[in-house]
N, C-alpha and C positions, 0 to 999 in steps of 0.2 A: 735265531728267533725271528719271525716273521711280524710279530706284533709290533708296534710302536711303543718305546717305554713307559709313554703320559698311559697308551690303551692297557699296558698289561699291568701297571697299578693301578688303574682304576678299578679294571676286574678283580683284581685281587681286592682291594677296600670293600667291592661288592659284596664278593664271597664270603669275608670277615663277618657283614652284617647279613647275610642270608642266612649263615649258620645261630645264628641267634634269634632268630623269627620264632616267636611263643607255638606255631602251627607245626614246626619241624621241633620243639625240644620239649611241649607241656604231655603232650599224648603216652606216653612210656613211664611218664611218673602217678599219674593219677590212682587215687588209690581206692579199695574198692568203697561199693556203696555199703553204709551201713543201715542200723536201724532206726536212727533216728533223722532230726534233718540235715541238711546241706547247706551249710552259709560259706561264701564264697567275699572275700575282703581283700583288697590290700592296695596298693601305693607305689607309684614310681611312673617312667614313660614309658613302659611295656605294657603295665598292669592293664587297660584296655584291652589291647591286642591278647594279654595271658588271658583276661576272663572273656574273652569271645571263644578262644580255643578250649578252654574247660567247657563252654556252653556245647558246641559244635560234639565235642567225645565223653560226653556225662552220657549216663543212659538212666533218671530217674529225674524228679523234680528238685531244684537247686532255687537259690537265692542269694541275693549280697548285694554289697558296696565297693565298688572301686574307686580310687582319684587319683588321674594321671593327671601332666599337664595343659596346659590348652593347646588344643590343636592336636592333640593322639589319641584323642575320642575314636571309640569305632562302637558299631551297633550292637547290642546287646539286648538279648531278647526276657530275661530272669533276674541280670544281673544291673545294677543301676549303676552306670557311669556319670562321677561327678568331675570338671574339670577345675584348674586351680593354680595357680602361680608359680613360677621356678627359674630361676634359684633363689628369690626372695619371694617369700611365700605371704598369702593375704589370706583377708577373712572365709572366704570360699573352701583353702585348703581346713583350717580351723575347725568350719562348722562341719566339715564333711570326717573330720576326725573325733569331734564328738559325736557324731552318728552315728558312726564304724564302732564305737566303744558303748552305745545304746546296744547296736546290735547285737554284737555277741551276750553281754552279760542276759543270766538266766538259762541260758545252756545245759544241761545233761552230759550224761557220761557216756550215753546212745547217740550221741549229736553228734558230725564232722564238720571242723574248719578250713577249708583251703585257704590258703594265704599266699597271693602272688604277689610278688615284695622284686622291685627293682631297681635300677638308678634315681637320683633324680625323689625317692619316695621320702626322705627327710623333708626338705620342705616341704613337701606335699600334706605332711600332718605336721602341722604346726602346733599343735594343741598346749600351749603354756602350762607348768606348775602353778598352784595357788602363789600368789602375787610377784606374779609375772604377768604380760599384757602383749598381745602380739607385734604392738611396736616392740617391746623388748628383742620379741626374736626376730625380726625383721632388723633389728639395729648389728645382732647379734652374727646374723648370716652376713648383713654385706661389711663388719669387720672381719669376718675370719676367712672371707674371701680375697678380700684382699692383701690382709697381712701375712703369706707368704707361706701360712700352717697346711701341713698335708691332710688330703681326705679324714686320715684316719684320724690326726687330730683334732678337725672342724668336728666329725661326728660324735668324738669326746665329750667335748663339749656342750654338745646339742642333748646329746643321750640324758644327760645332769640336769637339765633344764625342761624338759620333756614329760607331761603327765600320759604320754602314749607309747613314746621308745622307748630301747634299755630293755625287753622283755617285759614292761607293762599290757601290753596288748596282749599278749600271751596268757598272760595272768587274768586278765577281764574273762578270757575264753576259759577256763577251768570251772568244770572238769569235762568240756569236749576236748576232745582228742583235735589236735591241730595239727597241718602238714602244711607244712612250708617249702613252697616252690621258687627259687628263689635264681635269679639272673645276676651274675656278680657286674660291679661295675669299678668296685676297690680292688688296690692290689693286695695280694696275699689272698682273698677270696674268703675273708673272715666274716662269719654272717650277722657278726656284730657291727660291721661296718657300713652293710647292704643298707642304705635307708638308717642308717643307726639302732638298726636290729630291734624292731618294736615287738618279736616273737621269735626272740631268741634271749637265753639267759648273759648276763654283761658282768664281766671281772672286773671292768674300769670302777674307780673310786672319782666323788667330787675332789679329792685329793690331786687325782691326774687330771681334773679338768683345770684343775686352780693351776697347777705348773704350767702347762699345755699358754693358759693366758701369760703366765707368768713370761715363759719363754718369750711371746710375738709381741706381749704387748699392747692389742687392741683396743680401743676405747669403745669401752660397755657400759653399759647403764649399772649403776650403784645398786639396782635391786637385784642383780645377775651376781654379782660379788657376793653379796651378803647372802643371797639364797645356797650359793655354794658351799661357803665357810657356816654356812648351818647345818649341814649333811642334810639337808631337809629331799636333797634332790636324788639322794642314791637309788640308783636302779637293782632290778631284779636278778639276785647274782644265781650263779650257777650251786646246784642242788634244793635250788626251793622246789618245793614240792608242787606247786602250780603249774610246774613246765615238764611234769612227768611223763605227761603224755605228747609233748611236742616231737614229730620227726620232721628233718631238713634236708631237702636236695637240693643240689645247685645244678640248676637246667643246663645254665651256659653262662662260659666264663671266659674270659679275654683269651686263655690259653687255648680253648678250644675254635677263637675266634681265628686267632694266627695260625690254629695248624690249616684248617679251611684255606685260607690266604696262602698257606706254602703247600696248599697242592695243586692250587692255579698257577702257581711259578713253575713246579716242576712239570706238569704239564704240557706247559712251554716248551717245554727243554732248559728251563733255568735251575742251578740249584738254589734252595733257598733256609734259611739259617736264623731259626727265632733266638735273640739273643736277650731275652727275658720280655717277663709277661708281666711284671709287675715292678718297672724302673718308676724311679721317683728322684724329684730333686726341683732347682729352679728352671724352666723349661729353655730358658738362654743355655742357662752350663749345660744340660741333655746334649742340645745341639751343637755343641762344640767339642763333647766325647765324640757323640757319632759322626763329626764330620772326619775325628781322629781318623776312627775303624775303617770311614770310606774311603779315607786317601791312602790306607796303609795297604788297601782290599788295592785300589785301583795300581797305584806306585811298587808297589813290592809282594804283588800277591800272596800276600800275610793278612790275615789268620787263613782264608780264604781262596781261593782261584776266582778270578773273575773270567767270566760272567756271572755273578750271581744275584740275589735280595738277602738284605738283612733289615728282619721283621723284629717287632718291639711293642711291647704295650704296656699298660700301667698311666699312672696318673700325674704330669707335673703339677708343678704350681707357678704361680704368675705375681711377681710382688712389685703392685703399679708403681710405676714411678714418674709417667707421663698421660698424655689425656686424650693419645689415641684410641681406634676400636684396632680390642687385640682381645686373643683367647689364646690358650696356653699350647692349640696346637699352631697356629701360623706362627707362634712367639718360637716354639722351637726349631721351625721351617724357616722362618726366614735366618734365626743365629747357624742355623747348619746353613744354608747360601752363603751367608758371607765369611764363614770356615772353610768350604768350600772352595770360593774365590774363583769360579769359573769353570772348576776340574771338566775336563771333557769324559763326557761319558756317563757322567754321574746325576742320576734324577730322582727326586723324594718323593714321597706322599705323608700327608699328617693329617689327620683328620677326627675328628670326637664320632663312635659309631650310633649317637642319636640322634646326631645330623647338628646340633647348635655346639658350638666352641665358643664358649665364655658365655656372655647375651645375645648373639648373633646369630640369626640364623639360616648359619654356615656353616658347613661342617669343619671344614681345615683348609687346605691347598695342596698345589703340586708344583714340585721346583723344577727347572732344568736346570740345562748347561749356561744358559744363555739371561737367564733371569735378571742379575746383576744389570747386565750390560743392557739389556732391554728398560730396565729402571730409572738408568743413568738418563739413558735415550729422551725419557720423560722427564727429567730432570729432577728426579727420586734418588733421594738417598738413602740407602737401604740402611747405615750405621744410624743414622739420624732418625729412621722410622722402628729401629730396636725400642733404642733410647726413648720413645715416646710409646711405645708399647701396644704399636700401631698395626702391627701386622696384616689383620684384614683391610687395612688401607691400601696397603703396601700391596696384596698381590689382588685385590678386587681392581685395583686401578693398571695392574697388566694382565687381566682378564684370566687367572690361573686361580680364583675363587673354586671348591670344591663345594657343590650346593649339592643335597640330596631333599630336602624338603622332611617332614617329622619319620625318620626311619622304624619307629615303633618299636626298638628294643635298645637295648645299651649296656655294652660289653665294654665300655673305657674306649680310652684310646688305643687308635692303632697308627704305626707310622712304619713306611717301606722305605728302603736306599734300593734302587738298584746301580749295581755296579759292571757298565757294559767291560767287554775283553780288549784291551788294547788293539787287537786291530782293526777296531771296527770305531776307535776314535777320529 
């Protein structure tokens, strides 16, 4: 290999997030025009970049609402881009989700909805049940962020509390026929999970939103409880006849993101080995399995031969426990370093593919060999910057921060090991 390990992850994270670009995935799905109008909607930090690409390959007159977050704005000529808050969502997201829900109602059965639906699109409609208040879910997001619940539990939650997701938005649009374009950024790629599924039909019960609490524990405001334990909050389940006419693609999805990524390895000359697309857990423990795999890849060339990457995607979680700036991919980069403990050879990448990890806006990092010992040098203690859950401290201050600036799509995380061949240690 001629690359340098830091150059041929990066290219690879590249490649991950170029395969996910609305311009390369929305063009093959769009469907034809019909008789009636064209209303174009939806939520997340692609939805921008998706309704510019529907603008660019429509061939009739269109219309809509989008609301991405701030700063993933892009020009739009038909279609009205609103921006909005993330991951704690404000009034902006709010009103721009009762407009989306003016919108559509009144519709025909001659009428088409596209619906570009990605990361990132639950807060972006924040839109409360009757007595609820957007403090509520603003209180509601940054408990379940922090208390330790996976994606697919937070969006539980959300979905129950929501007068827009859950397949409500869906149901405002009846009886237009709705297609939903859809970017995954949860694992498993369930489109009830995509944004908490505002146009798709939901199995969850306020029953599994109340365990889900039960389970973590978060402190909620007393109207969020009782609104639950009233059933007032159930969403639109599968077979209502409102979502008859719904169809759903998934543009692009973390799997698709890492195979992109391991044809830049091979490439190379590297072999390269996705060892799942949809890992979940506490982002410390992640990084302490995978620093298993890479010391048993580099020490006993098991499972593996080295030289190779071992690619991975999916969503951890981050349960604070200190008052550093950390997001759940440096928290997994730096516990795989100090798993690691120096190995020669061995270099990471972690990084969120819509460019911010946690509230930062950063994407991830990159580890060497030498990281640790470089930390020390500055008088950084890597166990001590865990435990404060410090991460982007940790490697912003030995200049291996991973910046891409708003990537415009989001496919989850992605995180690379390469594993050099012992003789080139």
């Amino acid at each position: 290999m001629t690359l340098q390990p830091e150059t041929l992850l990066r290219q690879m994270f590249d490649a991950a997030v170029a395969s996910a670009q609305a311009e390369v995935c929305i063009p093959r799905f769009l469907p034809a025009v019909p008789r009636g109008r064209v209303v174009v909607i939806g939520a997340g930090k692609a939805s921008a970049a998706m309704a510019r690409a529907v603008e660019r390959h429509w061939d009739g007159p269109i219309e809509g609402l989008v609301v991405t977050r701030y700063g993933y704005q892009v020009a739009c000529e038909s279609i009205e881009i609103v921006q909005a808050a993330h991951p704690v969502p404000d009034e902006a997201g709010l009103l721009a989700a009762q407009r989306m829900l003016e919108q559509v109602r009144g519709l025909n059965a001659n009428d088409l909805v596209i619906c570009l639906i990605s990361g990132g699109g639950s807060a972006l409609l924040p839109l409360p049940l009757p007595g609820l208040t957007l403090a509520d879910k603003q209180a509601v997001n940054r408990a379940l962020l922090s208390c330790g619940a996976s994606i697919s539990e937070m969006n539980c939650v959300r979905r129950h509390l929501s007068a827009i997701k859950g397949g409500r938005l869906a149901a405002a649009c009846h009886p237009a026929r709705v297609v939903n374009l859809l970017i995954s950024d949860v694992p498993g790629d369930d489109p009830v999970d995509i944004a908490s599924g505002p146009t798709v039909a939901d199995a969850t019960t306020c029953d599994d939103a109340l365990a889900i609490i039960e389970r973590y524990q978060p402190v909620l405001p007393g109207s969020v409880i009782e609104l639950l334990k009233s059933g007032a909050g159930e969403t639109v389940k599968p077979g209502d006849p409102r979502l008859k006419g719904v169809q759903t693609h998934l543009i692009a999805t973390p799997q698709m993101a890492l195979e992109a990524a391991a044809a830049v390895a091979r490439d190379a000359g590297i072999p390269a080995h996705i060892l799942g697309d949809s890992i979940e857990g506490e982002a410390r423990d992640v990084g302490k399995v995978m620093a298993g795999i890479a010391l048993q890849v580099s020490r006993h060339q098991m499972p593996f031969e080295s030289p190779c990457v071992l690619l991975s995607g999916g969503e951890t979680t981050v349960t604070l426990r200190g008052d550093g700036r950390g997001g759940r991919n440096v928290e997994f980069l730096l516990a795989l370093g100090i798993a690691m403990k120096g190995q020669p050879g061995v270099y990471g990448i972690a990084g969120d593919t819509d460019g911010v990890d946690g509230i930062e806006e950063i994407a991830g990092a990159i580890l060497t060999p030498s990281t640790l010992e470089r930390a020390w040098e500055k008088g950084i203690n890597p166990s001590e910057s865990l435990a404060r859950n410090d991460g982007h401290g940790f490697f912003g201050a030995l200049g291996d921060s991973l910046i891409t600036g708003p990537t415009m799509t989001n496919v989850n995380d992605f995180r690379a090991i390469f594993v050099d061949r012992p003789s080139m240690r």
